[in-house]
C-alpha positions as CSV (number, residue, x, y, z in Angstrom):
1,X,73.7,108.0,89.7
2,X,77.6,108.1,89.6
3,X,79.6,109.3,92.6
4,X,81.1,111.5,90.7
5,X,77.5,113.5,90.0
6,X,76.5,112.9,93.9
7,X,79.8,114.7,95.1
8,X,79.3,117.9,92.4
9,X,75.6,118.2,92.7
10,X,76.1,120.1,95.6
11,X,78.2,122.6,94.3
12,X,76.7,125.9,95.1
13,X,74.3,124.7,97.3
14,X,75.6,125.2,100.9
15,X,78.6,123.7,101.9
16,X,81.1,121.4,100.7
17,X,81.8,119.5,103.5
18,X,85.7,119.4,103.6
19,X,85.6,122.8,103.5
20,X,83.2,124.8,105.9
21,X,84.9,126.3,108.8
22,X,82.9,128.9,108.9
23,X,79.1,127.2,108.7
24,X,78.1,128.8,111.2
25,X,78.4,132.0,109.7
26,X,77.9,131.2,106.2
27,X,74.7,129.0,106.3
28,X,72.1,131.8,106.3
29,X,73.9,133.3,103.4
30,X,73.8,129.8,101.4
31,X,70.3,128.8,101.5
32,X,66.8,130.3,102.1
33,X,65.4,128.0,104.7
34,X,61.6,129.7,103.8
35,X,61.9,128.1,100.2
36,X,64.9,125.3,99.9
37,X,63.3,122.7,102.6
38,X,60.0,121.8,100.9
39,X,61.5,118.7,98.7
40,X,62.9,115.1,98.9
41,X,64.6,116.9,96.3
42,X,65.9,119.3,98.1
43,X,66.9,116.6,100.8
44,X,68.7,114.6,98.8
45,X,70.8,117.7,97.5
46,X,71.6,118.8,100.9
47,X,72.9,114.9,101.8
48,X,75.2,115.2,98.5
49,X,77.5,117.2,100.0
50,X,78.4,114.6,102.7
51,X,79.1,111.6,100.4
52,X,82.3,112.9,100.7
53,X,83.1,111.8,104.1
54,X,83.6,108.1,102.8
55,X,86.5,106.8,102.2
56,X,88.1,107.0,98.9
57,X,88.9,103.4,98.5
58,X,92.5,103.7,97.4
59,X,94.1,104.0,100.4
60,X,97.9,101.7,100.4
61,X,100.3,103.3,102.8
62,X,97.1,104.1,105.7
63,X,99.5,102.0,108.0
64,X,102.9,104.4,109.2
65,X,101.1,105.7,112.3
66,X,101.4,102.1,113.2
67,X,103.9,98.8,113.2
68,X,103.6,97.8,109.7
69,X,104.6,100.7,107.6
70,X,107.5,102.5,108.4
71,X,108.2,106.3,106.9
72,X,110.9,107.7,105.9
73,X,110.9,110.3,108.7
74,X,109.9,109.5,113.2
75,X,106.3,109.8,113.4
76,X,105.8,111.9,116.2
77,X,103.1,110.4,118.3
78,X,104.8,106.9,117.8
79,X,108.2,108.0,118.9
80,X,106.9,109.9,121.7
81,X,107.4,113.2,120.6
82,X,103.8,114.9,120.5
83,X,102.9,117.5,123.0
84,X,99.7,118.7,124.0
85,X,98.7,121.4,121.3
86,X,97.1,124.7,122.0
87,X,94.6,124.3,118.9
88,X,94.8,121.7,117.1
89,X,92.4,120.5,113.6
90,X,91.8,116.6,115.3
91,X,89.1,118.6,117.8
92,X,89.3,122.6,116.0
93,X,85.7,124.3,114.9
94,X,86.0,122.9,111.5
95,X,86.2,119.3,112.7
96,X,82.8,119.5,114.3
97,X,81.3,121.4,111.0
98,X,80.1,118.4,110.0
99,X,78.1,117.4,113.1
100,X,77.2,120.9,113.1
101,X,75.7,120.6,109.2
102,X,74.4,117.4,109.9
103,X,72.1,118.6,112.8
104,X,71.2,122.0,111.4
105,X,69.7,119.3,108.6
106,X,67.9,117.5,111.2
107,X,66.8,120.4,112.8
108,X,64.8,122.0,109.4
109,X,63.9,118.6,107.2
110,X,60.5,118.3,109.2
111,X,58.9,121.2,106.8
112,X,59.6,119.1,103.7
113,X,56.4,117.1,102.3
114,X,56.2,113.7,101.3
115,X,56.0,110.2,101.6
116,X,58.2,109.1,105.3
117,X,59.8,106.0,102.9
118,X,60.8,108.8,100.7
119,X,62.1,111.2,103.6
120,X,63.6,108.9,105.6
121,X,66.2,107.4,102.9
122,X,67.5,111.2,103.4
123,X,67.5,111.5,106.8
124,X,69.1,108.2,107.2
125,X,71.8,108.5,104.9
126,X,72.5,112.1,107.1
127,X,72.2,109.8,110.6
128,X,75.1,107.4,108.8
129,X,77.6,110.0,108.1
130,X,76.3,111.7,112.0
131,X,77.7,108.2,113.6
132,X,80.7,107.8,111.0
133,X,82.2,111.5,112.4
134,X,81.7,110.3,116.3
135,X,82.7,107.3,115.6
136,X,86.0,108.9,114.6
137,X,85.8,111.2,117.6
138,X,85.8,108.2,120.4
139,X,87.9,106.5,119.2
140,X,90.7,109.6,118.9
141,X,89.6,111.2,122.1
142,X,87.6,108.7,123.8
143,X,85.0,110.8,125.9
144,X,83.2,113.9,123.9
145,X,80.4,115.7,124.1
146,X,77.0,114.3,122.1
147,X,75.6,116.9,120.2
148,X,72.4,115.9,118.3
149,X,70.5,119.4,117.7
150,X,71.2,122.7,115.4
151,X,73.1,124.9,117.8
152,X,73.7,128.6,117.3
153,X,76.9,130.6,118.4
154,X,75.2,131.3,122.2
155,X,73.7,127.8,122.5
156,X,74.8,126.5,126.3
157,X,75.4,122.8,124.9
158,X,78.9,124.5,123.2
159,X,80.1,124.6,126.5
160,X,78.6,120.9,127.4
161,X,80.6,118.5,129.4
162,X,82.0,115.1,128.2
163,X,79.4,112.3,127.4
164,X,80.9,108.9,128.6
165,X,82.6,106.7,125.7
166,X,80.1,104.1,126.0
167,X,77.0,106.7,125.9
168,X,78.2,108.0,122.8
169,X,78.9,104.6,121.3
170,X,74.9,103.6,122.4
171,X,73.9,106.8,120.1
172,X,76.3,106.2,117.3
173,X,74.6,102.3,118.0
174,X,71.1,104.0,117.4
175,X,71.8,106.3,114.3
176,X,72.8,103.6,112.4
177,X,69.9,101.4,113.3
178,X,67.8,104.0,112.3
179,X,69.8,103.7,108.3
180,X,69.2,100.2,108.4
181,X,65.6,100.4,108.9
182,X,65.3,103.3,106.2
183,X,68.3,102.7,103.5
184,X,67.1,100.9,100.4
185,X,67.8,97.2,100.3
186,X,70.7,96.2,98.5
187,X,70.0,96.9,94.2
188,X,67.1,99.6,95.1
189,X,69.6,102.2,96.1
190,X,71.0,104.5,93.5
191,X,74.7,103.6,91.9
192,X,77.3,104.6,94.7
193,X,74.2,105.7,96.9
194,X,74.2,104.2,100.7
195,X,72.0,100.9,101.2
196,X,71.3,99.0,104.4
197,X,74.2,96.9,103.7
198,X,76.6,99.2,104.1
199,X,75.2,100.5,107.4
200,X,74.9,97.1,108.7
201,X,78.7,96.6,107.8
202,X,79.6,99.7,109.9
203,X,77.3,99.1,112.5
204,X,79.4,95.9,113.0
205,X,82.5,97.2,112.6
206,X,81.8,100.0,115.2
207,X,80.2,97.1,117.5
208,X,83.7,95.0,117.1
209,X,85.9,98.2,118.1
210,X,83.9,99.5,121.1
211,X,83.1,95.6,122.1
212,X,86.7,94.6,122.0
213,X,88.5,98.0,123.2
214,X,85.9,97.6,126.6
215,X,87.1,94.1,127.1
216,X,90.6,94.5,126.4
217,X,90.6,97.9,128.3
218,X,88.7,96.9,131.4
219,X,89.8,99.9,133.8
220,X,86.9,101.5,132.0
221,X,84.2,99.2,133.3
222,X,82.1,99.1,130.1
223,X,80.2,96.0,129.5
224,X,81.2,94.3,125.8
225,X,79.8,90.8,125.5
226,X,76.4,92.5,123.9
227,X,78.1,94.6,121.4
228,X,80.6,91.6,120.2
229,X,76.6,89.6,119.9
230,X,75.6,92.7,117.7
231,X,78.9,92.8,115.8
232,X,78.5,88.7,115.2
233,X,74.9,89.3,114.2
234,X,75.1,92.2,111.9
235,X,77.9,90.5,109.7
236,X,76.1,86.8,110.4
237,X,73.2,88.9,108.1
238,X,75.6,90.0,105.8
239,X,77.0,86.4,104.8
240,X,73.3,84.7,105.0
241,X,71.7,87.5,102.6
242,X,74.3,86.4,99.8
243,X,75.0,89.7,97.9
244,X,78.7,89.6,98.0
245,X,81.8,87.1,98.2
246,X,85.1,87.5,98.0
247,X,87.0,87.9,94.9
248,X,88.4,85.1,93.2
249,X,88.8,83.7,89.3
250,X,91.2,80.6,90.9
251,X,94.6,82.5,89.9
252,X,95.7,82.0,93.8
253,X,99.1,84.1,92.6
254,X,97.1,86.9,91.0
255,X,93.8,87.6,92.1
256,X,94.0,89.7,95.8
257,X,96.6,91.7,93.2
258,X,94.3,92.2,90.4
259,X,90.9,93.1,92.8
260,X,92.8,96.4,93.8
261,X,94.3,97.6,90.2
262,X,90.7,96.7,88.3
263,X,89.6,99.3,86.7
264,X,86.0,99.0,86.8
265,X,84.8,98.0,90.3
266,X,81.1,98.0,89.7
267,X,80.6,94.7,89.6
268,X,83.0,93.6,92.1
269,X,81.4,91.4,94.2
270,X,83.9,92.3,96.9
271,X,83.2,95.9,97.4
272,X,80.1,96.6,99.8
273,X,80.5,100.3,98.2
274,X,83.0,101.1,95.6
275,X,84.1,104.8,94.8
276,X,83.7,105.7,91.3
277,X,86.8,107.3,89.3
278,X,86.5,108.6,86.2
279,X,89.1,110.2,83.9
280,X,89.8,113.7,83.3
281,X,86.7,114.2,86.3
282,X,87.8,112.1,89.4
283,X,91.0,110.8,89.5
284,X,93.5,109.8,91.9
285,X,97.1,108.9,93.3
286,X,97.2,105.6,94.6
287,X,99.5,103.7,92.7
288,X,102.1,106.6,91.9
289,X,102.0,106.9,95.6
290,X,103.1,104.1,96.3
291,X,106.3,104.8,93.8
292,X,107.0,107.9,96.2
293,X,105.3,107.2,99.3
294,X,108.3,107.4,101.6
295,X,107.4,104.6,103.1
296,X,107.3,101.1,103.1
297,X,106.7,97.5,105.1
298,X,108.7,96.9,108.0
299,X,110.5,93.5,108.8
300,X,108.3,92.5,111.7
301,X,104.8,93.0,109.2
302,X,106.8,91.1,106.1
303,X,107.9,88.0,108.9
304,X,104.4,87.8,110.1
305,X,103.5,85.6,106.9
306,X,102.7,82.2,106.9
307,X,104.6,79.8,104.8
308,X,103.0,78.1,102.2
309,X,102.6,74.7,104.4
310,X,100.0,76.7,107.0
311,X,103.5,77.4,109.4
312,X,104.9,80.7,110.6
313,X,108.7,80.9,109.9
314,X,109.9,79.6,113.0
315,X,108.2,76.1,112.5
316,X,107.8,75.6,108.8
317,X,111.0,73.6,107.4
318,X,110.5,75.0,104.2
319,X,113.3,77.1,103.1
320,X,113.2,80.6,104.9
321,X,116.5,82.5,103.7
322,X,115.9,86.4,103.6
323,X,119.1,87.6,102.0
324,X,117.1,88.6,98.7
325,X,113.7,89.5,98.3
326,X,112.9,86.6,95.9
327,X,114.2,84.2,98.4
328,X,112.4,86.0,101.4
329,X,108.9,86.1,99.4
330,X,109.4,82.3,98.7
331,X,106.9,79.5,99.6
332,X,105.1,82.5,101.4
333,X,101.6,83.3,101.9
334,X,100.7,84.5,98.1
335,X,99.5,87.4,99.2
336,X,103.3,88.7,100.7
337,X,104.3,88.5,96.8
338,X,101.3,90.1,96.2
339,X,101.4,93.3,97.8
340,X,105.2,94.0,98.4
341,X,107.0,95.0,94.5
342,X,109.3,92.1,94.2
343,X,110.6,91.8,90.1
344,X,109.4,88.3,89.9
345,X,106.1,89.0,90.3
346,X,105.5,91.3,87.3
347,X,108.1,89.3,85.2
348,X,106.9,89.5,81.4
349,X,104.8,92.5,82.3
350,X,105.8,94.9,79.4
351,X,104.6,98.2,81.6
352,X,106.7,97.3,84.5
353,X,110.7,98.7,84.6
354,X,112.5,95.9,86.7
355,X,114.4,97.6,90.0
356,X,117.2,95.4,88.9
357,X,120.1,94.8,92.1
358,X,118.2,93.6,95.6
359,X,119.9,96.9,97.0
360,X,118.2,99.1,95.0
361,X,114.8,98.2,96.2
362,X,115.7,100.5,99.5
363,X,115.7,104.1,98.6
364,X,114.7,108.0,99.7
365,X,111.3,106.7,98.5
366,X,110.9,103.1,100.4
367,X,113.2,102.8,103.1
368,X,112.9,99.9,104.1
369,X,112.7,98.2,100.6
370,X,109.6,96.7,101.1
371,X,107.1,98.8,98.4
372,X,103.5,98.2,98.8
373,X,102.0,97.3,95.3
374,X,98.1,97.2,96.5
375,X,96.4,99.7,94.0
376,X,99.9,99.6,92.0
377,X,99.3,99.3,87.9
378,X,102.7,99.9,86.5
379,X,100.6,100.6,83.0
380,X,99.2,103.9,85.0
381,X,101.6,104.4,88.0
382,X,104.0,106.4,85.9
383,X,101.5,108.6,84.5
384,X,102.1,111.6,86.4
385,X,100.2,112.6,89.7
386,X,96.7,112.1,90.3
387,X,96.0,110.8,86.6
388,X,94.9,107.2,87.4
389,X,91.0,106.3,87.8
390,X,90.6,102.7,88.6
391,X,87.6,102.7,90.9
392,X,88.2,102.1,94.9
393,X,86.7,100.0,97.3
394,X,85.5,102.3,100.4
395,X,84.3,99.0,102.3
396,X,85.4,95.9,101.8
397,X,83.5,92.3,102.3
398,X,86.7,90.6,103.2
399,X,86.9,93.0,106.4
400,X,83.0,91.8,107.0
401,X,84.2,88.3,107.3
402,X,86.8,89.5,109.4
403,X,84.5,90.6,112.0
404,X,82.8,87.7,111.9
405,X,85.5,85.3,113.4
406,X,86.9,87.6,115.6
407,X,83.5,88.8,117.5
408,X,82.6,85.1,117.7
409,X,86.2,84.0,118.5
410,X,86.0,86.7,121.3
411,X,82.5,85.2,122.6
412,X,83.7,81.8,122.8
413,X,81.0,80.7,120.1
414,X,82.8,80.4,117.1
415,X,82.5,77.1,114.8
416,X,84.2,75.5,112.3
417,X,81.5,76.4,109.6
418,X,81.8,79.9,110.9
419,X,86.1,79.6,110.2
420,X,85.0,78.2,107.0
421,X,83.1,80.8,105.3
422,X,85.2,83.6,106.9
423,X,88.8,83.4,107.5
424,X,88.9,80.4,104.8
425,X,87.3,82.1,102.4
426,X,89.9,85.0,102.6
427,X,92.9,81.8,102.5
428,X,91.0,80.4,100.1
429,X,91.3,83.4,97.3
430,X,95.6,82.5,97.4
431,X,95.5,78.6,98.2
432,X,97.0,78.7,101.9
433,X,95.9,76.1,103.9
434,X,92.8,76.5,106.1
435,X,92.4,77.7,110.3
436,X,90.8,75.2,112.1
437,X,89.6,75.7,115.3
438,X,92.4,73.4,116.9
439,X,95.2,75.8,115.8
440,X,97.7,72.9,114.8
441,X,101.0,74.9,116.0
442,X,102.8,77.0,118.8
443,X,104.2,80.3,117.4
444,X,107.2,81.3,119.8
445,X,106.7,84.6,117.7
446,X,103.3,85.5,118.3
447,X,103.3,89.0,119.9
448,X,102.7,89.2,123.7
449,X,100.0,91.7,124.3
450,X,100.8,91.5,127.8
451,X,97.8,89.3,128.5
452,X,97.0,85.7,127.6
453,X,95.6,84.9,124.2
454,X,94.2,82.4,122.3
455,X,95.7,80.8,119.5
456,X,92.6,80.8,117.4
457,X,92.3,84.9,118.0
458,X,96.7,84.8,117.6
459,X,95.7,83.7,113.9
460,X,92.6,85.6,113.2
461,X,94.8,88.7,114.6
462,X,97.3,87.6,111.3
463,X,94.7,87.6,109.2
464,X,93.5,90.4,110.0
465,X,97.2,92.4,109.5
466,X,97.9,90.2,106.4
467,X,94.1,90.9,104.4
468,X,93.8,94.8,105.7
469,X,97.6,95.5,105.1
470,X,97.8,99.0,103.9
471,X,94.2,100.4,104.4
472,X,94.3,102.0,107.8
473,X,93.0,100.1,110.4
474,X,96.3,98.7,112.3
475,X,96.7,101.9,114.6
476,X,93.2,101.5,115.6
477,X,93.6,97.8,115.8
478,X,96.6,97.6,118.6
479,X,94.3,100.5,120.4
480,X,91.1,98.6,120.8
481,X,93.4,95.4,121.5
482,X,95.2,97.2,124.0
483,X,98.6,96.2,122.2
484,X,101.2,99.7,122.0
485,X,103.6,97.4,123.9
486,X,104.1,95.2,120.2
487,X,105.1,98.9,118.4
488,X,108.4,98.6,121.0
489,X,109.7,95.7,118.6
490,X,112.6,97.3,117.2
491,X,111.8,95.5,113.6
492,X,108.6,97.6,113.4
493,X,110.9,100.1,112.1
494,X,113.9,97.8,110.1
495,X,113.7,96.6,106.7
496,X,115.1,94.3,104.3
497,X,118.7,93.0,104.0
498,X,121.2,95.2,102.3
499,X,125.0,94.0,101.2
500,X,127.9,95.5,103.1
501,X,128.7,97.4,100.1
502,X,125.2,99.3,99.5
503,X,125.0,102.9,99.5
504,X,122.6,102.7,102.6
505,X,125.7,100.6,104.7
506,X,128.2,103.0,103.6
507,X,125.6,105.8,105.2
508,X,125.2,103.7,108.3
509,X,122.1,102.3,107.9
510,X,123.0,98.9,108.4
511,X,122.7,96.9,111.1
512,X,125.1,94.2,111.9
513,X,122.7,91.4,110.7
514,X,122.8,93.1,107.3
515,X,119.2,94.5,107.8
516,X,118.4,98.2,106.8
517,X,117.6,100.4,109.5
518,X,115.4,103.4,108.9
519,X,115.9,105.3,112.5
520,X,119.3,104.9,113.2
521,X,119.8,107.5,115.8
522,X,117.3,105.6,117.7
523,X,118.2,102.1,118.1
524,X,121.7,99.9,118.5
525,X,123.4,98.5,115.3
526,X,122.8,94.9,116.8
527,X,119.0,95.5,117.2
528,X,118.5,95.0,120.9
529,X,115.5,97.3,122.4
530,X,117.3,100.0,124.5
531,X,114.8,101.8,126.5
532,X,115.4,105.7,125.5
533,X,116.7,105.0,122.0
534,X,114.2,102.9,121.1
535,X,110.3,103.7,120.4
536,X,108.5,103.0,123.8
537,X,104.8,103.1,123.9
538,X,103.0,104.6,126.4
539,X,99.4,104.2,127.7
540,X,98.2,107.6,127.2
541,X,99.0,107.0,123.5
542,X,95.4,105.4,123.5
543,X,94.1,108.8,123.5
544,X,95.0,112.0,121.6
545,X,94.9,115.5,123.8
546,X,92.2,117.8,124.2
547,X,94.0,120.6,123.1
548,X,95.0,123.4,126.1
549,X,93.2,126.2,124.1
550,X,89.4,124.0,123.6
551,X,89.8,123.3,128.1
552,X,90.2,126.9,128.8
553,X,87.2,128.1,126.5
554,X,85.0,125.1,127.8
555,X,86.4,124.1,131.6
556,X,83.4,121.2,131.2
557,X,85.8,119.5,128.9
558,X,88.0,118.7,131.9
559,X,89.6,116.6,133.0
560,X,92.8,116.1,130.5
561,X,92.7,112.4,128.7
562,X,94.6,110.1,131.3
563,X,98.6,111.1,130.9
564,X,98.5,114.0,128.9
């Protein structure tokens, strides 16, 4: 069955997930619990509502809450600006409805008869979306309350204190164990239907946050080494089992391009789970959004690349000049001219319209000149708005691989076999030289975390930014690392070189090393970090706010998240 069919199924039935504030009061009216909960039927009806709590898989600009994309306007949070709301929609009633549908399910699925292989693929696929909504909550408020049971407007555990982040972690830990035992191997499951492999690729990536955000953040006193074993294991499965490998016809200049703009993902033996689009019935924005994203790379992500000789630019003695965007994507890591819009790459490519001067690449639309192209089909990006259906990827094996090296690299276990079939695979698909586990070079750039680092994980780190650039997982990244100090670089929010005569240097928006500057009320022509005008991070930033109104109807919630 087509994702498409799963998500409108449920039409009429209860709910539709992104949309049911008012559950609580509407569920009675929806169903009739005396006749709908007698299926697998009816089961599997009730779980289509909740398919649409994956990701869409066409996510390129899921990066400006961080240090590599940089919008047009401050984000607030970054820039220290953000208050402590009153209500706010990151903790309001409607972002628990789901945990609050989700239980009322496990609460009345016991009355339905059947086979328990045939029930449990159900109530598994329920327990996978149950630990992908707390898995969003600890890692935006850190301790929350646990609520596993269909609650009622009266029910005491509303008013329930805070469950330890590491509790909460052991349950979302459990849930998903429980989808791996009862999901359908990998080909028995229906088309865009949850298998094991999917939960065994969360599983892993939840083990790699929680593992690596207790180490890194050790005031917490949370044990890690076991959940880094569990993240290493999970993915070790993953790789051994054989289903999937990374994308690759040989066309190093082309292919990490092409994966994201094919049309027909079903095959891909990348994608863990693609997301089915379908004209005139599913479609979406993801390359036109990237036309008029107001966004766009910043310096600091585009100098992070490796030239094509393994080196990072301030070793390699290949050429490295930056004043045009040809020269700066030059004898680069393939995948820079790969996801940044550069002419040269879609030279004799009839659909494309050149940008023409190397000025115009900055504009109200990509301020800092540096356009992502992931998901970017100039045949269909012109369209209009949400008229393009080339199928996503809502998880990726490339980020499987990922976790691999690092929860080994963390460990101390890690191999050279392991760095080949992971991290070289990924370098592999655009011809850059391999990692080894004797990093061959010093890089006087490599961020300072404020604690000492590895130059294995410094590289694995890279590959991480480079392969995942765009998708969303950098903020969450410098959190679990314990890294806000690397979003003070005042590059994370500068882009390309401009000519004195531009239109953006005759606004001001040039610094004095000819480099376009998106904030300019907030930093010094020359570049220098000036505490007060420039972004500073602080510690609480780890953690969002319980907001005022949610502490005064439940004082169990107490105390405030550290700082706010």
């Amino acid at each position: 069955m087509k994702l498409r069919y799963i998500l409108y199924s449920a039409v009429g039935i209860l709910l539709h997930t992104s949309c049911n504030d008012a559950f609580l009061e509407r569920s009675s009216q929806s169903l009739n619990d005396n006749t709908f909960w007698s299926s697998t039927g009816d089961l599997r009806t009730y779980a289509n509502a909740f398919y649409d709590i994956l990701p869409g898989g066409v996510t390129n600009y899921g990066d400006t809450n961080a240090d590599d994309q940089v919008p047009s306007g401050i984000n607030q949070f970054l820039w220290g600006q953000y208050v402590v709301p009153t209500e706010d929609g990151l903790w309001s009633k409607s972002n628990w409805a789901n945990i609050r549908n989700i239980n009322y399910f496990m609460t009345h699925y016991g009355t339905v008869t059947g086979a328990e292989e045939e029930i449990n693929v159900y109530v598994a696929e329920m327990r996978f979306f149950r630990a992908l909504e707390y898995f969003n909550k600890i890692k935006t408020f850190g301790d929350v309350p646990w609520l596993d049971k269909d609650l009622n407007i009266d029910s005491e555990e509303l008013y329930g204190s805070k469950m330890p982040r590491n509790q909460v972690a052991a349950k979302i830990i459990e849930d998903l164990d429980f989808a791996i035992t009862w999901l359908p191997e990998k080909g028995d499951e229906e088309a865009n239907r949850l298998n094991r492999d999917i939960a065994r690729h969360i599983k892993a990536r939840v083990c790699l946050h929680e593992g690596t955000y207790y180490k890194y953040h050790s005031e917490l006193g949370y044990a890690y080494e076991d959940l880094l074993k569990l993240a290493a294991s999970e993915t070790d499965k993953l790789i051994t089992d054989g289903h999937y490998s990374i994308y690759k016809t040989g066309d190093t200049k082309h292919d990490y391009y092409d994966m994201f703009i094919m049309e027909d993902k079903k095959n891909l033996s990348e994608a863990l789970l693609y997301i089915d689009y379908v004209n005139e019935l599913r479609m979406h924005n993801m390359g036109h959004g990237a036309v008029e994203a107001n966004a766009g790379f910043s310096k600091d992500f585009v100098d992070c690349f490796l030239y094509t000789d393994g080196l990072p630019k301030a070793l390699t003695t290949l050429p490295k000049n930056d004043e045009t965007l040809v020269q700066e994507l030059a004898n680069r890591d393939p995948r820079a001219a790969q996801l940044i819009r550069n002419d040269e790459f879609f030279a004799g490519n009839a659909s494309y319209t050149p940008v023409g001067g190397d000025d115009a690449y900055v504009t109200q639309f990509c301020p800092t000149g540096y356009q992502s192209i992931k998901g970017y089909n100039p045949a269909t990006a012109h369209s209009g708005y949400y008229v393009e259906y080339a199928d996503g990827i809502a998880y990726r094996y490339a980020e499987t691989l990922l976790i691999n090296a690092e929860a080994k690299a963390e460990l101390g276990t890690i191999t050279q076999p392991d760095l080949d079939k992971t991290i070289n695979e990924l370098r592999d698909r655009v011809g850059m030289k391999h990692l080894t586990l004797t990093v061959e070079f010093t890089d006087p750039n490599w961020p300072d975390y404020g604690y000492t680092l590895s130059p294995l994980l410094q590289e694995i780190r890279r590959e991480r930014r480079i392969e995942l650039a765009g998708e969303g997982f950098r903020f969450d990244d410098i959190c679990r690392w314990k890294a806000g100090k690397i979003v003070n670089n005042v590059m994370t929010y500068v882009g390309k070189k401009i000519s004195a005569t531009s239109s953006m240097a005759e606004k001001g928006l040039r610094s004095d090393a000819g480099y376009v500057i998106v904030y300019p009320n907030y930093t010094q022509k020359d570049l220098v970090y000036v505490a007060g005008k420039s972004r500073t991070w602080n510690d609480k930033m780890y953690l969002y706010p319980i907001p005022t109104g949610e502490l005064q109807r439940n004082p169990n919630l107490l105390p405030q998240n550290p700082g706010w």
